[in-house]
C-alpha positions in Angstrom: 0.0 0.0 0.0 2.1 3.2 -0.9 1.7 6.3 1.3 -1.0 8.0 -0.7 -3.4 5.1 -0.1 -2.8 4.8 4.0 -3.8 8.4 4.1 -6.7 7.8 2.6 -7.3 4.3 5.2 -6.6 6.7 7.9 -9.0 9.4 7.1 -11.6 7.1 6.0 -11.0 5.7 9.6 -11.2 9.0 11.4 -14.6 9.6 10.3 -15.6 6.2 10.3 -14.9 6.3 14.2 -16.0 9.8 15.2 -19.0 8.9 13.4 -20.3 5.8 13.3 -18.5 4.1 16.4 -21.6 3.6 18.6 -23.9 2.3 16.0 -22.1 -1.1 16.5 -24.3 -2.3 19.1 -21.8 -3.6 22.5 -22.3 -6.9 23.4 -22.0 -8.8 26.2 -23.1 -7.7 29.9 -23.9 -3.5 29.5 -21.4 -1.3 31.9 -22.9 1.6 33.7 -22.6 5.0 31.8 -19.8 6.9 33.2 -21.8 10.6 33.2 -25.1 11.1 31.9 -25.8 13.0 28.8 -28.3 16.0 29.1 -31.1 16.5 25.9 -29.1 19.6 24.7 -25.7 18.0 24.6 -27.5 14.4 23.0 -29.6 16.8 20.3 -25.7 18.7 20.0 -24.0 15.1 18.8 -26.7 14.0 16.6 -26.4 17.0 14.5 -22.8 16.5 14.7 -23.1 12.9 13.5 -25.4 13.9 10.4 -22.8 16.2 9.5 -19.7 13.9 9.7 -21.8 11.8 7.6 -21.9 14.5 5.0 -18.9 15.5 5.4 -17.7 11.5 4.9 -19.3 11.4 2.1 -18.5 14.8 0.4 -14.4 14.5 1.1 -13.8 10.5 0.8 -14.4 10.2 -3.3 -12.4 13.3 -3.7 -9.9 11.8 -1.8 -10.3 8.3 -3.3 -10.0 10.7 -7.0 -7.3 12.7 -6.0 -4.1 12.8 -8.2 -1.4 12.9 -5.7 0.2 13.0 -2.2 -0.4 16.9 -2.2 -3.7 17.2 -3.3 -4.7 14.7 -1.1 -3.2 16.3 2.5 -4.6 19.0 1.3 -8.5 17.5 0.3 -7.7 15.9 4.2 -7.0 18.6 5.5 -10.1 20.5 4.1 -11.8 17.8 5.5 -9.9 17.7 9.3 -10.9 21.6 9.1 -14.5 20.9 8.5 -14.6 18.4 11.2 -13.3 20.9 13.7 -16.1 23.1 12.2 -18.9 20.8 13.1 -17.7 20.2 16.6 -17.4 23.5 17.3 -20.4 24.7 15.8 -22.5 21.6 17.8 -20.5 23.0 20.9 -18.2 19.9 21.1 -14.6 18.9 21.4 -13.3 15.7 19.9 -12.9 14.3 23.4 -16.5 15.2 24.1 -17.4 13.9 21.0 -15.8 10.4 21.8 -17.1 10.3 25.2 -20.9 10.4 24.3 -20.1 7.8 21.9 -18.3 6.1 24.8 -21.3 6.6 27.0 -24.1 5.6 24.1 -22.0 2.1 23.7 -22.7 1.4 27.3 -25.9 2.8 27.3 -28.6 1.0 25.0 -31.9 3.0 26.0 -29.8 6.3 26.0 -28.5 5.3 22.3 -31.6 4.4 21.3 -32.8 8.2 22.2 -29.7 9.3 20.5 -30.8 7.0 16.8 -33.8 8.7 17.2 -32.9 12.0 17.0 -30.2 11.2 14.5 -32.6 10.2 12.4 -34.8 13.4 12.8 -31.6 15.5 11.6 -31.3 13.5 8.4 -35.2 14.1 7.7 -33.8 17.9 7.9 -31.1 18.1 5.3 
């Protein structure tokens, strides 16, 4: 695989996981959430989800198409900076970001609120 290619793995695997991590359901016994998640902060990542999934799929063809090494850091980091936008403008931090998904994979009523209302954004767009 030359270097071009594991970029492309990588990014494809950086939105994969900030956006699509806790819709793999957990099995085996369920662990207690850590904190809680309040309605503003749950209604925050699931516009922050619909977004990385438009985002995904708006950046990974061009990436997949681009010509070079150059052109695609810099398609990647388009991306990255559009990532940071989403977060931001949801009022999240990648950290945060990871631990609702952290907290919806231990949580199956709390993720099922959270599918709900991820669906409802992508009615929206």
């Amino acid at each position: 695989m030359n270097k071009f290619n594991l970029k492309a793995l990588v990014f494809t695997t950086l939105i994969a996981a900030l956006g699509s991590a806790f819709l793999q359901p957990s099995y085996g016994q369920e662990q207690p959430a850590v904190s809680k998640i309040d309605a503003p902060q749950l209604k925050a990542f699931a516009k922050v989800y619909v977004e990385f999934e438009k985002i995904r799929d708006t950046y990974e063809p061009r990436l997949n198409q681009a010509q070079n090494d150059r052109e695609g850091e810099a398609i990647q980091k388009e991306a990255a900076s559009k990532i940071d936008e989403a977060l931001a403008n949801g009022g999240l931090t990648r950290e945060s970001y990871g631990r609702i998904i952290n907290t919806l994979n231990n949580d199956s009523e709390l993720r099922a609120i959270a599918m709900q209302l991820i669906d409802e954004e992508r009615k929206k767009s």
